[in-house]
N, C-alpha and C positions, 0 to 999 in steps of 0.2 A: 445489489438489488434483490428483493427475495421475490419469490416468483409466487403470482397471487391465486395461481390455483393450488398450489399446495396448503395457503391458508384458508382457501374455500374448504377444502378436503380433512383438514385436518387443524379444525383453528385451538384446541386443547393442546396439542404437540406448540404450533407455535406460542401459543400463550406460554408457555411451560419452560422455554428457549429464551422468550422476554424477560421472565422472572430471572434466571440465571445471569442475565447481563445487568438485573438491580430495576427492571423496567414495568411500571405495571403492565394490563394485558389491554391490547388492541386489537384483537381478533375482529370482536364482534363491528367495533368504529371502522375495521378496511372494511372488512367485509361489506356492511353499509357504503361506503362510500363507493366499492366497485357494483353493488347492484344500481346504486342511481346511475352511476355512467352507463352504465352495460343500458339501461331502461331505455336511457336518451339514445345509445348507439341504435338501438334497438324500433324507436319513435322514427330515427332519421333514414333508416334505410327502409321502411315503412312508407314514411312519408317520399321519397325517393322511387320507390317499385312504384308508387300511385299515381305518381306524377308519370311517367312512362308509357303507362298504361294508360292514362285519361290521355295523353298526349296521342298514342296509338289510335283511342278511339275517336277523337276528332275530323280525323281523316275518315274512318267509316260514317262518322253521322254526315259529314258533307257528302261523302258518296252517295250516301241514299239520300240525299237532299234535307235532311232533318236539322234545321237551322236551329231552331231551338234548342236540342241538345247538344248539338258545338258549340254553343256559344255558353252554355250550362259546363260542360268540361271545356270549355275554353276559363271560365271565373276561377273554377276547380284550380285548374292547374296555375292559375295567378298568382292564388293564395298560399298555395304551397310553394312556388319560388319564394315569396315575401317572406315566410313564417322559415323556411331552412335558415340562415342566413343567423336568426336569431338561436336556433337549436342549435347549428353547428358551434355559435360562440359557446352554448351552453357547455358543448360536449368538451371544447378545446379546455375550459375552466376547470369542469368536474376531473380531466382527465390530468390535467398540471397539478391539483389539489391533492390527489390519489398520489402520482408519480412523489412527486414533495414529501407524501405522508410515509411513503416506502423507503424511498433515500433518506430520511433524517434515522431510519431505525439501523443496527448495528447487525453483523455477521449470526449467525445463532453459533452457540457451541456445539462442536462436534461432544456425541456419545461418552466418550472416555477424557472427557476436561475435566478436571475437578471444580467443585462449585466452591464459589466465595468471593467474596466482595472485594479485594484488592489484594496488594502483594504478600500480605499476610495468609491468603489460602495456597499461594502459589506451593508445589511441590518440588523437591529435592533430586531428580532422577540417578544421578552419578557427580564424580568429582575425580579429575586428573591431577596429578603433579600434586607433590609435595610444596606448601609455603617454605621459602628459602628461610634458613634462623639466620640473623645481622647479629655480628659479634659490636655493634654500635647502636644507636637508635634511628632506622629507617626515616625519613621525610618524605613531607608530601613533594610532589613536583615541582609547584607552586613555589617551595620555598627553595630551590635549590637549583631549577632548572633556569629560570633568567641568566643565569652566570656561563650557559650552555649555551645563549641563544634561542633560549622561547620567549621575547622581547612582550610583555603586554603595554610597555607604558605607551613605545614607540604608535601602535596599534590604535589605543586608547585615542591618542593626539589627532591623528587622522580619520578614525572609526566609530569611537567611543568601547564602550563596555560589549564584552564578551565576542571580542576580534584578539586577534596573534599576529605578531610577525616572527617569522621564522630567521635567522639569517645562519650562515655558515654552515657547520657541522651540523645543527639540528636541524636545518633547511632538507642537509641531504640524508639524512636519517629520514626522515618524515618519506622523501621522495623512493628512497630505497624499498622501504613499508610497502608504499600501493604499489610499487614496483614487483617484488618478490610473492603480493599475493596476487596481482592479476595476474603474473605469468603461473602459479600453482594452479588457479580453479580452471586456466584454458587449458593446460597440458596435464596434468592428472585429473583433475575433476572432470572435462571434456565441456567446460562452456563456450562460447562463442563471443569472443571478445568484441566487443560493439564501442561506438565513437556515439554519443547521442545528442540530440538537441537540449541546451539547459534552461530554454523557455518553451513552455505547451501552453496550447488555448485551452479555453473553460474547457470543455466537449472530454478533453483528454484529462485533467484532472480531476472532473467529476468520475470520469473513468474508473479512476483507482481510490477515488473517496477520499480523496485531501477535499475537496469541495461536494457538498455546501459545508457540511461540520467543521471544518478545519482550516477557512478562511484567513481567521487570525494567526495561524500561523504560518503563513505562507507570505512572500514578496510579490507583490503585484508592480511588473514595467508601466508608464506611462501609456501605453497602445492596449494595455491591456493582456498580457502575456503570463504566466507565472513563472518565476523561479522555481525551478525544481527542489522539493525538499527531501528529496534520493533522487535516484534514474532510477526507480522502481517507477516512475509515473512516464518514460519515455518508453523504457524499457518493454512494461506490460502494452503499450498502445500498441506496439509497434504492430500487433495482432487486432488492432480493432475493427469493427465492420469488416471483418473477414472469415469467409468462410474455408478451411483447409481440410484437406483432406487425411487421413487417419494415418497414412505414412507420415505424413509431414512432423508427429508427435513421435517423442516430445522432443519440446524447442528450450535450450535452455542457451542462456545468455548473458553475459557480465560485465561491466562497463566500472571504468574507475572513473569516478565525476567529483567536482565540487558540490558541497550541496548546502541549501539558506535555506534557513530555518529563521522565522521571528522569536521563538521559547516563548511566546507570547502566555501559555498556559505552565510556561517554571519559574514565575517570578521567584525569587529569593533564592533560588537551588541551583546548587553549582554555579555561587557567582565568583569563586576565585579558581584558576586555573584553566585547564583546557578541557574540560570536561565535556559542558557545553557553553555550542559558540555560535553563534550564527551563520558562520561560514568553514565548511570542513571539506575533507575528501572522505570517502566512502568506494569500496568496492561493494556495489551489490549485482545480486545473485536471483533471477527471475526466471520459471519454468513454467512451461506452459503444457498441459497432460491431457491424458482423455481421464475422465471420472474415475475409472476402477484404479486408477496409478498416481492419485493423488496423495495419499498417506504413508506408501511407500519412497515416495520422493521428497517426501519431505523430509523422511528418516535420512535419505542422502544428503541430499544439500544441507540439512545441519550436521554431519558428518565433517562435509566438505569444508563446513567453515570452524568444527573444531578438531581438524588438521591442519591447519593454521597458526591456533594457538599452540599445539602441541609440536610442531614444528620447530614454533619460539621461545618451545619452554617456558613458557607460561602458566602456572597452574590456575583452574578455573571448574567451574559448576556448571549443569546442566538443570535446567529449572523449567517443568511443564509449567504454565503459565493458567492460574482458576481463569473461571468465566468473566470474574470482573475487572480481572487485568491486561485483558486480552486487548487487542488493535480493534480499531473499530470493524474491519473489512475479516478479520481471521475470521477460521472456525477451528484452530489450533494452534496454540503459537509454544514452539521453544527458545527459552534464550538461553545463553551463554553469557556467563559472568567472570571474567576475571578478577583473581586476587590482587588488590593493591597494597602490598604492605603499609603504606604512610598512610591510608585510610582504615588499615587493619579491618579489612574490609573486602568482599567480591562485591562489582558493580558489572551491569551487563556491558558487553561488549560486542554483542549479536543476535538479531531478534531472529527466527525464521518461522513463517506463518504458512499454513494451506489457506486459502482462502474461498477453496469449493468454487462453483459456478459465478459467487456472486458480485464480481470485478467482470467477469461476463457478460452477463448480464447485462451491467449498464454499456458494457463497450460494442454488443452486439459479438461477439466473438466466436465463431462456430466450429465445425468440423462435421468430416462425413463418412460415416463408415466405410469400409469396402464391401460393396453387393449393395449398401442402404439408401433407400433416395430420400431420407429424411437428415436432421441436421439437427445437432445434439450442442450443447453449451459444451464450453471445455473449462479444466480448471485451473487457474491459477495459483502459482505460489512465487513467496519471495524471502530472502534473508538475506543478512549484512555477512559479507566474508571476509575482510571486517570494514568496519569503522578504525582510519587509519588514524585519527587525532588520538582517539583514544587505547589504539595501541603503543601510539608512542607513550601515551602517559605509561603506562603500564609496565613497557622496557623501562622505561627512566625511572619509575621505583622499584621494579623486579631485579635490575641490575645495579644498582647505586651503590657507589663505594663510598668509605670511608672521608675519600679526600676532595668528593664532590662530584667523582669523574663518573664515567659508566660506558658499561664495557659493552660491545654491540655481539648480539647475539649470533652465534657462528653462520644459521642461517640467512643472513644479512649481509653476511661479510664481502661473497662477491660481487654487493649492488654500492660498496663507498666506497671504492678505488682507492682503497689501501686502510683508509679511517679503521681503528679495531678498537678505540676508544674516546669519546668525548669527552675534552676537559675545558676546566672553566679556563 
């Protein structure tokens, strides 16, 4: 949520942050809209101080016997209980319309983003690891991994399109994965391993801005609940409506979850394999800072998650992300891309975003200096450390042999109780 005395103060700066996200300029339409409310707020604690006050003086005019003007601020004050009632609707509407117009708008970009319109502005920052050379011709996973036990038809029959069923050795491959990187980011990285809920109410998804924008791709329970599409959305509440105090930063935390997604906005992309699926594991990666240690923590925690890949010996990119490619909630985002040989290709494998104040914001989220008796927004960030589906793809074409088989990467070795290769 962006905070509406910064575009009272500065509506050219925001307008200028809308362009960069591809958006024309609505400075001047908030602005309008927060002076009629502020007007109404304004009419009503007016009309409120007068009502009080004629009420006050009713009692004097009966003291000194003055019937006539009691009964004159007695009409007064009629009229003003009848007529609030209609103000206050006013103010609840103007003020839903306002909140509405600020929640549908996106994170502004931080300073040093590059500007552009989608993946094609994005920038190049670094690059690890050597692509392995196959003395054969590499595949994709898709076509070699069913015979490994990445089952889609089984999947299909019970699920439909874009579900897996895992069985045997890739089962525990898979399980090894989110294994060996929750135990990295708690014991070297220093997060705090958490167990989360994997349905939240509206209140908390609006929180983190899957909602209102991002409806359609979200799972809605029967009662009303959402599927979580990270534990980025349980994860970041955990701090909502709370005010902490400046020891308490920073909070950083990491939870290995399932996560459901609809892809309701990839039609056609990535409909063969395990790319994307509607249903995955995800280690993510969620920090919660005071303002000046935003941007340096960001530089960590994408650290954090590419020593991971390098761990696995996976070679991959590092990619600043322009303004029009960014998450709706960033105000900076890095990803990580792994090389896939069988797509002869890096695809991401890790997003990590600052998000500033403004997941704050909507969650209420505070903190309070030491000596301060005032209470300052705190800022959030978040990254994949990783996405486990799609590092298995990754082994499974990084390491693919000739005879189908594939060899499990040393760091893995002591989570398959003995496994050192999958064969068909």
């Amino acid at each position: 949520m962006h905070d509406i005395r910064l575009i009272r103060d500065n509506p050219q700066s925001f307008d200028a942050g809308l362009a960069c996200r591809g958006l024309e300029p609505l400075s001047a339409q908030i602005i309008a809209a927060d002076a009629a409310l502020r007007a109404l707020q304004t009419d009503i604690q007016a009309s409120l101080a007068r009502r009080n006050e004629a009420s006050k003086l009713i009692g004097q005019a009966m003291a000194q016997g003055d019937k006539d003007k009691a009964e004159a601020l007695k009409a007064e004050v009629a009229d003003l209980k009848t007529a609030l009632p209609a103000k206050e609707d006013a103010e609840r509407v103007q003020l839903a319309a306002l909140q509405d117009m600020l929640a549908a708008l996106p994170n502004l970009p931080a300073a040093d983003v590059p500007k552009g319109d989608d993946e094609d502005g994005n920038v190049e920052i670094s690059r690890w690891g050597t692509p392995r050379r196959f003395d054969f011709a590499p595949q994709e996973h898709a076509d070699f991994a069913p015979a490994l036990g990445l089952d889609f038809e089984t999947a299909a029959k019970m699920s439909g399109a874009r579900f897996a069923f895992l069985k045997g050795q890739m089962a525990r491959l898979e399980r090894a994965i989110g294994q060996f990187m929750i135990d990295r980011q708690t014991a070297e990285a220093g997060y705090t391993e958490c167990a989360t809920p994997l349905m939240v109410r509206d209140e908390a998804a609006y929180g983190t801005t899957q909602l209102p924008k991002f409806r359609e791709d979200l799972f809605q329970t029967t009662d009303g609940r959402w599927l979580i599409s990270t534990s980025e959305m349980s994860l970041t509440n955990a701090v909502r409506e709370e005010i902490l105090s400046e020891a308490d930063l920073p909070i950083r935390m990491t939870a290995l979850t399932p996560c459901f997604r609809s892809e309701a906005g990839s039609a056609g992309r990535d409909t063969r394999g395990y790319i994307r699926q509607h249903q995955f594991w995800k280690v993510e990666l969620v920090s919660i800072v005071r303002p000046e240690d935003s941007d340096a923590e960001l530089e960590r925690k994408t650290r954090s998650a590419e020593k991971i890949l390098e761990a696995l010996e996976l070679p991959y990119r590092k990619m600043l992300l322009c303004s029009g490619d960014m998450g709706f909630s960033a105000r900076k985002t890095y990803d990580l891309e792994v090389w896939l040989p069988g797509q002869n290709a890096y695809r991401e494998i890790s997003s990590c975003s600052t998000c500033g104040d403004f997941q704050a914001r909507r969650m209420n989220s505070r903190f309070r200096r030491e000596g301060s008796k005032s209470n300052e927004f705190v800022h959030t960030l978040n990254g994949s450390g990783l996405a486990v589906g799609r590092t298995l793809v990754a082994i499974l074409e990084n390491y693919q042999q000739a005879d189908g088989s594939v060899d499990i990467p040393a760091a893995l070795l002591p989570y398959m109780g003995g496994i050192t290769k999958l064969t068909p």
